[in-house]
C-alpha positions in Angstrom: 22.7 -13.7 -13.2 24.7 -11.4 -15.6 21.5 -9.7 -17.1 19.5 -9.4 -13.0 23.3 -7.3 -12.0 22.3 -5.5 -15.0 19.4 -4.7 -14.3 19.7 -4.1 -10.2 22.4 -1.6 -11.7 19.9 0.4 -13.3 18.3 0.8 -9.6 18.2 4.6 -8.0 20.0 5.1 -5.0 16.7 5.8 -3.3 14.7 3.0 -4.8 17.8 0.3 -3.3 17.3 1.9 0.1 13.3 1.9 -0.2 13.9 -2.2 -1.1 16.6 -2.7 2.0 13.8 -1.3 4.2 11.3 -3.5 2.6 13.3 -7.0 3.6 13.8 -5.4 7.2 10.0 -5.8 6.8 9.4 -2.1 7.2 6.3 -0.7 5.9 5.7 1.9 3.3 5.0 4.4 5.9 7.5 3.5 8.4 10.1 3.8 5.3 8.7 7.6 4.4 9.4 8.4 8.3 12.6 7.3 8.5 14.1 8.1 4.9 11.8 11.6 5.4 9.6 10.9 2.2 5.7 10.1 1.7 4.5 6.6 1.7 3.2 7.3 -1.7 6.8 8.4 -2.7 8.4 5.1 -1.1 5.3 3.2 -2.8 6.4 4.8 -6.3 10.0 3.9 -5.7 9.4 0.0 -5.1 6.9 0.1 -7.9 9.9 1.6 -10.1 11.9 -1.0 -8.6 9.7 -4.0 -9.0 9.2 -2.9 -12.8 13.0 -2.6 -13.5 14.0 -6.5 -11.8 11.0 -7.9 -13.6 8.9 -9.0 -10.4 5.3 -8.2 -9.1 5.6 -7.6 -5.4 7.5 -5.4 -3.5 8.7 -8.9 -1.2 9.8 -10.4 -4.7 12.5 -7.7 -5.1 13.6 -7.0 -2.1 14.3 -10.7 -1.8 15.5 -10.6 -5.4 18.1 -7.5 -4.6 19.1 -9.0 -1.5 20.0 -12.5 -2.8 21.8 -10.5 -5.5 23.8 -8.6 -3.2 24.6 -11.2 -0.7 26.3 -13.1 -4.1 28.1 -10.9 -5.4 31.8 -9.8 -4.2 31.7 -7.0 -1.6 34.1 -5.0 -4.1 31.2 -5.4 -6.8 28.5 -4.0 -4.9 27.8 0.0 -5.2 
């Protein structure tokens, strides 16, 4: 657990919000619209993301991120 805070530490700003869209089940262009980015910039931001959590699919680390979040203390959480 220690080394996946580690590592969901190392997330960008932009690539945590690209992920929270992700588990509201948003898609890639949906996300661009509303954060005012490209798909293909959203899609390079989960890609990031799925590279630095260790996972394959964009689900995988949103789920991931979100499970991590919901555990740890409120006060913890940036």
């Amino acid at each position: 657990m220690a080394r996946l805070r580690a590592k969901k530490a190392e997330l960008t700003r932009r690539q945590i919000e690209c992920l929270e869209w992700v588990a509201l089940g948003k898609s890639s262009s949906d996300i661009g619209s509303i954060l005012g980015i490209s798909p293909m910039t959203v899609d390079e931001h989960v890609k990031l993301a799925c590279d630095r959590l260790g996972v394959r699919t964009r689900i995988q680390a949103a789920i991931l991120y979100q499970d991590t979040a919901i555990r740890e203390p409120a006060s913890r959480r940036s």
